[in-house]
MISE-765735 format. One record per residue: residue in one letter; z, x negated, y negated of N, C-alpha, C, CB in turn. Coordinates in steps of 0.001 Angstrom, whole numbers, plus 500000, padded with zeros to 6 digits. Each point is the difference from the previous one (the first is absolute). Glycine has a CB too. Example, Ala and Ser with C-alpha at 12.3 -4.5 7.8 and 13.67 -1.06 7.14 Angstrom:
<rs>
a507800486810505690500000500890498810500000499100498800501246501892501173
s498034498458497777500060499180498810500730500770498910497855498816500628
</rs>
This chain:
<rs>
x603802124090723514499313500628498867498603499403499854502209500412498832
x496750500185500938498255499903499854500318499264498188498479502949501942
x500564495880498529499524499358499053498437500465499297501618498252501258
x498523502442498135498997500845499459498523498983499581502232501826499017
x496839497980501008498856499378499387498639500228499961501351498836500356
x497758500514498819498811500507500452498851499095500079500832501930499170
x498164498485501897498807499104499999498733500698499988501268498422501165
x497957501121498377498601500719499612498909498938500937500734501034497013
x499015499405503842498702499963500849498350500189499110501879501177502032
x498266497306497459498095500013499444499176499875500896500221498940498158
x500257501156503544498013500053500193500115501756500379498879496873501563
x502207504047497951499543501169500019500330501310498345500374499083503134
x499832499651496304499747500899498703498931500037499350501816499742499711
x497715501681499853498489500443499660500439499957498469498868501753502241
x501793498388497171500178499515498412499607501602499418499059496832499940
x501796504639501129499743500994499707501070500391499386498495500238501458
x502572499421497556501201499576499042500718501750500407498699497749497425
x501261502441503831500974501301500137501277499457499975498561501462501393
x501579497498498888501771499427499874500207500241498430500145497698502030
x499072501899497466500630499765498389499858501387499659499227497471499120
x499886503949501225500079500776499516501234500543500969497552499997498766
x502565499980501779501466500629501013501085499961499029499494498947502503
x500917499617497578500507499327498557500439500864498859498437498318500511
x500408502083498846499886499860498613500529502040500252497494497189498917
x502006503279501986500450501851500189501009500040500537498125501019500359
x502321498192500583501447500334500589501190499754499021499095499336502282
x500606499521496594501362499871499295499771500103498670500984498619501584
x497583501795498075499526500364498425500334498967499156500345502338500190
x499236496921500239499989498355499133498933500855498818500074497217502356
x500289501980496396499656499945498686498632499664500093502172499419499088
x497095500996500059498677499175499533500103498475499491499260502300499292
x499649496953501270500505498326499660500770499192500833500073500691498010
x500571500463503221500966499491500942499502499512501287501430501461498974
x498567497509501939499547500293501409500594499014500489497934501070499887
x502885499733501013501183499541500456499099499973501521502461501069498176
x496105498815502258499705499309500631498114499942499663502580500450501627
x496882498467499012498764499924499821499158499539500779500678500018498403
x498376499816501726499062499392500893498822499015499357500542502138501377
x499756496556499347499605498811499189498578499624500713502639499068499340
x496038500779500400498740498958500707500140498715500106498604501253499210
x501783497794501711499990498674500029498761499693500550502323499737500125
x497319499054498982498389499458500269499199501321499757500448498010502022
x499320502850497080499333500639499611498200499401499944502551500898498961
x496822499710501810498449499999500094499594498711500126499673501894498693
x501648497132502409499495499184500903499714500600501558501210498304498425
x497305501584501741499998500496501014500211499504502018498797500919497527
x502226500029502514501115499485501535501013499783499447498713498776501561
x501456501045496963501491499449500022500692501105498947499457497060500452
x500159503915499634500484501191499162500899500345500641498277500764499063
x503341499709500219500771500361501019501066501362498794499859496931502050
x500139504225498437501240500233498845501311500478500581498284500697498282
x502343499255501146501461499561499775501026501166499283498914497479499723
x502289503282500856500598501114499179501427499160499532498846502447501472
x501277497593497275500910499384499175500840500555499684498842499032499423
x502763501030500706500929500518499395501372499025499993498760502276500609
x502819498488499242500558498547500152500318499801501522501097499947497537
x499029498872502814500051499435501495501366500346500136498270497960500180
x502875502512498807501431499809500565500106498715501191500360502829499546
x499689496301499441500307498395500990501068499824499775498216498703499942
x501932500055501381501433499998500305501123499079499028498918500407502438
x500149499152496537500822498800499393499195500902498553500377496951502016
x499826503786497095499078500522499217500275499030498766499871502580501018
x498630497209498450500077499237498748500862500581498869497787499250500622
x501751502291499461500557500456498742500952500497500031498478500201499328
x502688499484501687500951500484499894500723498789499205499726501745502038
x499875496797498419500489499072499741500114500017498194499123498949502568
x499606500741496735499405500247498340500760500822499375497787499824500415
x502185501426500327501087501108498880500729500272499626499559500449500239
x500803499257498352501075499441499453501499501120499749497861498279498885
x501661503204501132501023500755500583500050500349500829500258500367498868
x499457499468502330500314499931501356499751501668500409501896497662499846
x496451502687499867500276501167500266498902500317501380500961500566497228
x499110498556503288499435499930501550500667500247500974498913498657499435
x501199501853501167500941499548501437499307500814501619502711499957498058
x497646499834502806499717499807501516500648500907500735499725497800499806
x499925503165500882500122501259501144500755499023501034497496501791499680
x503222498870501359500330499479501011498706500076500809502472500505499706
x496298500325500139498653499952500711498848498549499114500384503382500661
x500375496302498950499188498433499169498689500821498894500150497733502817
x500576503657497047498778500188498778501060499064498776498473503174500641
x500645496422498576500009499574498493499727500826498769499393498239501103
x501636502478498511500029500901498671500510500144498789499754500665501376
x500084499952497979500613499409498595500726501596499197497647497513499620
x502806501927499272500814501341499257499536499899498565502343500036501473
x496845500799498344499311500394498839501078500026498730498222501423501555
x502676499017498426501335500124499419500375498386499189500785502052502202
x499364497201498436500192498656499979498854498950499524501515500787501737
x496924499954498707499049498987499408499685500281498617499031499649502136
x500761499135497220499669499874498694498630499769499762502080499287499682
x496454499998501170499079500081499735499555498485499485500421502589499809
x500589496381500621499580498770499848498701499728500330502023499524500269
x497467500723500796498867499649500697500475498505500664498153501473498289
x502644498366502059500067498566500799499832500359501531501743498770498221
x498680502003502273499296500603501241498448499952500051501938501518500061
x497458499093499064498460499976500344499479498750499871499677502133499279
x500980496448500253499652499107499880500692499149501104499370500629497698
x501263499706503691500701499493500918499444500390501053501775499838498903
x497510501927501189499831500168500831498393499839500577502245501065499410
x497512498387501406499161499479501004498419501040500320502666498870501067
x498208502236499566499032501268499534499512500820499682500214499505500327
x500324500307497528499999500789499351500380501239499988498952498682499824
x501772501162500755500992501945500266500199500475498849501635499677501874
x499453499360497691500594500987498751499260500440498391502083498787501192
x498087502609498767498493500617499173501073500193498528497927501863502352
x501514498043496276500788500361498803499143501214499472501032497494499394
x499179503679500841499364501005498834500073499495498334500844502017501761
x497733498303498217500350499392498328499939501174499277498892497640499946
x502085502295499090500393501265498753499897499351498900501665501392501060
x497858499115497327499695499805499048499184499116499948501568500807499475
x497641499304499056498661499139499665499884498380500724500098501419497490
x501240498013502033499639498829500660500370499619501483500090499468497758
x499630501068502971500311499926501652501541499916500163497729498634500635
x503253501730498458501382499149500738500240500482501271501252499696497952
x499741499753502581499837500174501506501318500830500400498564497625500451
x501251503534500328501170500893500619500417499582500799499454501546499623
x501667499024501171499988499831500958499722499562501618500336500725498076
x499718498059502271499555500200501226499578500268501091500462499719499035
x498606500856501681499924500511500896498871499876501304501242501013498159
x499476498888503258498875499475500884500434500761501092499419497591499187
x499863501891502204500082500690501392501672499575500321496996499707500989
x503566501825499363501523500147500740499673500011501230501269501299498488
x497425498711502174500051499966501377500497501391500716500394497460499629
x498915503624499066500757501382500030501304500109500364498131500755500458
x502996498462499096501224500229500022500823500124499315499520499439501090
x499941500592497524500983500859498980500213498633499097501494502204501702
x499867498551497855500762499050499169501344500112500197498416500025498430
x502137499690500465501726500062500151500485501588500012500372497558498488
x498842502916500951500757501277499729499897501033501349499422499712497236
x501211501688502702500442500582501686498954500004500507501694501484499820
x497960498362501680498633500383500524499845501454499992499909498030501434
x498671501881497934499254501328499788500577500586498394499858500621503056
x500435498975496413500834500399499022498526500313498897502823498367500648
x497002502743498544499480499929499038499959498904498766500331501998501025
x500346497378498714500085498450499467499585499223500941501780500234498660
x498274499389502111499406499120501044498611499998499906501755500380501449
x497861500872498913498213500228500049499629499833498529499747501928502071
x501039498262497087499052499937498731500180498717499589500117502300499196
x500853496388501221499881498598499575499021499240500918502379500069499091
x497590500769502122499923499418500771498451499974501446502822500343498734
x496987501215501124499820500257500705500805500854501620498765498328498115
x500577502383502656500421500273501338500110499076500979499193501733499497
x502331498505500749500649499146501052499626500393501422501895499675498445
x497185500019502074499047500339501316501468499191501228496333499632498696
x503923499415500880501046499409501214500791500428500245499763498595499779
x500987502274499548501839500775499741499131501188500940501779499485496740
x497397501348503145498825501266500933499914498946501173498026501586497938
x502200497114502535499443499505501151498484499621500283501846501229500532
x497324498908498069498983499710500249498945499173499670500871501457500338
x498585497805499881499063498056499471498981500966498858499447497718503141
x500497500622495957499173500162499077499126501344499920500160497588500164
x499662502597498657498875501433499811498745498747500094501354502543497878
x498392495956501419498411499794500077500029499244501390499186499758497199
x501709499743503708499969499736501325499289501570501077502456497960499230
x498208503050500439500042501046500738498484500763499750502842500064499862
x496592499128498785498743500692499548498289499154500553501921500841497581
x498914498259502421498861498751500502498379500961500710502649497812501008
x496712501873498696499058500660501261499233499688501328499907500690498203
x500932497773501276499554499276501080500887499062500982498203500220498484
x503027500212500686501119499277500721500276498317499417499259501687502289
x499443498024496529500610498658499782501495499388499519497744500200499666
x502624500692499241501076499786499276501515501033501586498038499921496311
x502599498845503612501231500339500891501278499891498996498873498977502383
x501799501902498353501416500007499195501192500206500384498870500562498786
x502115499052501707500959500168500942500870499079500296498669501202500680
x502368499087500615500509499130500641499253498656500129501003501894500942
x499658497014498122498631498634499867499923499098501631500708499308496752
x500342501377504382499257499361501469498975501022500554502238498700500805
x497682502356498419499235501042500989498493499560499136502158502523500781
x497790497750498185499045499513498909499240498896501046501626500359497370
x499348498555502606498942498894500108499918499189501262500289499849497670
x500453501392503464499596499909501777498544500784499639502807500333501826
x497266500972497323498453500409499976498926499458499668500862501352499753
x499208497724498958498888499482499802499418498852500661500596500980498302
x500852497953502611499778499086500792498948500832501204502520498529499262
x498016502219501270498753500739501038498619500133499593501675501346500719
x498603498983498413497883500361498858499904498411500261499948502268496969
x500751497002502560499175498894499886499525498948501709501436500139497104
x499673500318503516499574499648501722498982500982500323502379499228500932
x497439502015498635499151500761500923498194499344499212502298502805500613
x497980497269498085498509499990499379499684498439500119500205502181498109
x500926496391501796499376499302500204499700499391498393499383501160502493
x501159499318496613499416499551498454501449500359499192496902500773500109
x503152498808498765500553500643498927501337499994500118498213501249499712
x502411497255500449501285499571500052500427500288498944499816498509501334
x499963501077497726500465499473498435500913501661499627497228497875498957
x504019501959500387500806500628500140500456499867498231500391499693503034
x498437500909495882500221500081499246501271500139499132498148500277500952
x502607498724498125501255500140499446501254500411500699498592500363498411
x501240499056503086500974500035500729501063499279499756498614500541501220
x500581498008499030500985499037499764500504499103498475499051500029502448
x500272500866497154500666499771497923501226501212500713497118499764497086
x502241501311502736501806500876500133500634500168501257499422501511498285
x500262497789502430500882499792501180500767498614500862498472501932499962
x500824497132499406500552498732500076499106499794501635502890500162498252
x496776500351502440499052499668501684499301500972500174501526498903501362
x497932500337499919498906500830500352500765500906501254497779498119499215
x501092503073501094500408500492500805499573499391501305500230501727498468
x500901498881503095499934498869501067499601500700500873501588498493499551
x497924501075501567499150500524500731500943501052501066498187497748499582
x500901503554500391500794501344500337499508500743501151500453500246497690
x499619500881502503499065501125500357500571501616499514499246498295502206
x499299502737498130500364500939499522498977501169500714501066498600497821
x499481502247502008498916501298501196498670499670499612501497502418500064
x497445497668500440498708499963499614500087501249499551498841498412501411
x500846502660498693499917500826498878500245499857498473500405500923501826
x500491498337497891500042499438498523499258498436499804502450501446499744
x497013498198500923499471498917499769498561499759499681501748499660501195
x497585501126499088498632500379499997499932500328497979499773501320503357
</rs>
């Protein structure tokens, strides 16, 4: 079984946020919601500008599954990390566990209280049937149960943000980084993955 994950390639993201809009149309996330984003590190240092597409890493040891106190997290046999809307109460101890800010609270009434939970399924749904009209509306479209990777992986325009099988993922980006010669660093890999990736190969056609 494919260990699902993802890595975002900064020396080829242009910070043109089609992932997050992919995102935000494929599963009609709420206003206030962004269940992914795109971050500037070292902003208007110049050479060392780099950006970065943010959503949750589904890691292998997840913080917030650990914090939540009704246990409404749990783990795919594909190592996505998801949760059941049903069950969350809106503690916010997740958003205070998790690493890279995934989990989003819509705020309702005057004073912000906080709804429901909600972050990247890694387009794979939730608990409820795949494809199910309840599903898409807690949840979003289950793109994996269709057989098919991320909507903001699949939208990329440049191929930075990967999403997939996490040996195919990161035999690809090991190649970019043998072919170009630069740009090891393997952003929030090893917070949600516990290592690095090991030295691989992969068609040149995807490596470029």
């Amino acid at each position: 079984m494919a260990r699902m994950k993802f890595i975002c390639d900064t020396e080829r993201c242009i910070e043109c946020n089609s992932c997050a809009t992919a995102c935000k149309n494929e599963h009609e996330v709420p206003w206030g919601v962004n269940r992914r984003r795109v971050v500037t590190i070292n902003d208007g240092i110049i050479g060392q500008e780099k950006s970065v597409s943010v959503a949750c890493m589904h890691c292998s040891d997840a913080p917030c599954m650990a914090v939540c106190p009704v246990d409404c997290f749990y783990r795919t046999d594909e190592g996505v990390v998801l949760h059941n809307k049903d069950a969350c109460i809106g503690c916010g101890y997740c958003s205070y566990a998790c690493p890279f800010g995934a989990p989003q609270f819509p705020s309702n009434g005057t004073f912000g209280l906080r709804g429901k939970m909600d972050k990247c399924t890694f387009c794979a749904g939730g608990p409820e049937e795949n494809g199910s009209q309840e599903e898409f509306e807690k949840y979003g479209r289950n793109r994996l149960s269709e057989g098919k990777l991320p909507a903001c992986a699949e939208m990329c325009s440049t191929k930075a943000l990967l999403g997939g099988d996490g040996d195919v993922v990161a035999d690809i980006f090991r190649t970019r980084v043998i072919t170009r010669g630069k740009g090891s660093e393997v952003w929030g890999w090893g917070t949600a993955y516990g290592n690095k990736p090991q030295q691989d190969s992969v068609p040149q056609e995807l490596a470029k």
